[in-house]
N, C-alpha and C positions, 0 to 999 in steps of 0.2 A: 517540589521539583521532580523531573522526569528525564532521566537518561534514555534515550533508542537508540538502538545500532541493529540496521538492517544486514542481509545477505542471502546470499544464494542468487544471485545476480549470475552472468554468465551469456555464452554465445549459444544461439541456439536458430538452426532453419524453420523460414516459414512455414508455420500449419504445425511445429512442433506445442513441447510445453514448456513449463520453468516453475516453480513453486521461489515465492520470496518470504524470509522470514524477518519479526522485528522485535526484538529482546528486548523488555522492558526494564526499567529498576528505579528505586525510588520511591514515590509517590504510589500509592497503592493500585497497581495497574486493575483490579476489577471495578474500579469506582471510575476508569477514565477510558472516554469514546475514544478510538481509535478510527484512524482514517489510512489510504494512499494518494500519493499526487505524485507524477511523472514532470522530467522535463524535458525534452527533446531539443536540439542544438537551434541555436535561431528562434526561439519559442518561449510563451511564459511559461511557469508550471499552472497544470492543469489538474485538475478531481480525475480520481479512479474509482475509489471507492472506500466506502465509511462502515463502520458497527458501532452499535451503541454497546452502552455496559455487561449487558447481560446476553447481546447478540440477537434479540429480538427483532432490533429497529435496523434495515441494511441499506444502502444506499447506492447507486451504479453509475457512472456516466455511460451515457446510451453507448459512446463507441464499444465500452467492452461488456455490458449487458450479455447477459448468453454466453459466455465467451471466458468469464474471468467467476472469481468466487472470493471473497472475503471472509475470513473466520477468526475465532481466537481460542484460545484453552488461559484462561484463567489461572490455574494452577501451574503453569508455565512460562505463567505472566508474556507470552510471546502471540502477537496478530499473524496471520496468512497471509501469503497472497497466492491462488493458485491460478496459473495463466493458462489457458490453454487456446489452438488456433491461432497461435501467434501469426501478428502482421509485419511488413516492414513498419509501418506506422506504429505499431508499438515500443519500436528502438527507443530508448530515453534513459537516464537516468531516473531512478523509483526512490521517492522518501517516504517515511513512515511518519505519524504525528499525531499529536495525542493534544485531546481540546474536551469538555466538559461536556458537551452534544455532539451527538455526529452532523455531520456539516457540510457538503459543497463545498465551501469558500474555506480558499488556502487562509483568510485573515480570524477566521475563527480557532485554529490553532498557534496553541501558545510554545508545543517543545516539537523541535523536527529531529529529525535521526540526521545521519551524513551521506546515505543517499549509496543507493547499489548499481551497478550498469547492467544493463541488460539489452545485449546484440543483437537482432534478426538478421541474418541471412537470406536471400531466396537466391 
C-alpha cells in the first residue's frame, strides 16, 4: 500500500513558477515509479510527467517538455514537480501517483494522491 498527499498548489501569473510537492508513505517509495497527471475543468485527466525508481528513466508530455522538471529525493520519500512558464492552459488540478513502471497512461497507476490546485492568471 501507498499513501500520497500532494501540495504546494497555489495562484500564480503567466510566465511565473510553482514547485508541487508529493509525500510518500507506506510501501517503500524507492522501489515505486512515480508519475503527475493534471485535470482541468471539462477534461479528462491527462500525463505530465513520470520517473522511474532510481530517476534515470523520465518521461514529458510534449505540452510541458522544456517547461516543467520531474524529480524525487528518495530519502525524503517525496517526487517534484517544478513548473515553470506557466500557461493559462496549465490551470488544473495536479495529482501524484505511484505504479511499478513509469508510464503515460493514468490506468497504469494503482495509488493517486488527492490532487492540489494550481491557478494561472494572465
Amino acid at each position: 500500500q501507498v499513501q500520497l498527499v500532494e501540495s504546494g498548489g497555489g495562484l500564480v501569473q503567466a510566465g511565473g513558477s510553482l514547485r508541487l510537492s508529493c509525500a510518500a508513505s507506506g510501501r517503500t517509495f524507492s522501489s515505486t515509479a512515480m508519475g503527475w497527471f493534471r485535470q482541468a475543468p471539462g477534461k479528462e485527466r491527462e500525463f505530465v510527467a513520470a520517473i522511474s525508481r532510481s530517476g534515470a528513466i523520465i518521461y514529458y508530455a510534449d505540452s510541458v517538455r522544456g517547461r516543467f522538471t520531474i524529480s524525487r529525493d528518495n530519502l525524503k520519500n517525496t517526487v517534484y514537480l517544478q513548473m515553470n512558464s506557466l500557461k493559462s492552459e496549465d490551470m488544473a488540478v495536479y495529482y501524484c501517483a505511484a505504479a511499478n513502471e513509469p508510464s503515460r497512461y493514468k490506468n497504469e497507476y494503482a495509488y493517486w494522491g488527492q490532487g492540489t490546485q494550481v491557478t494561472v492568471s494572465s
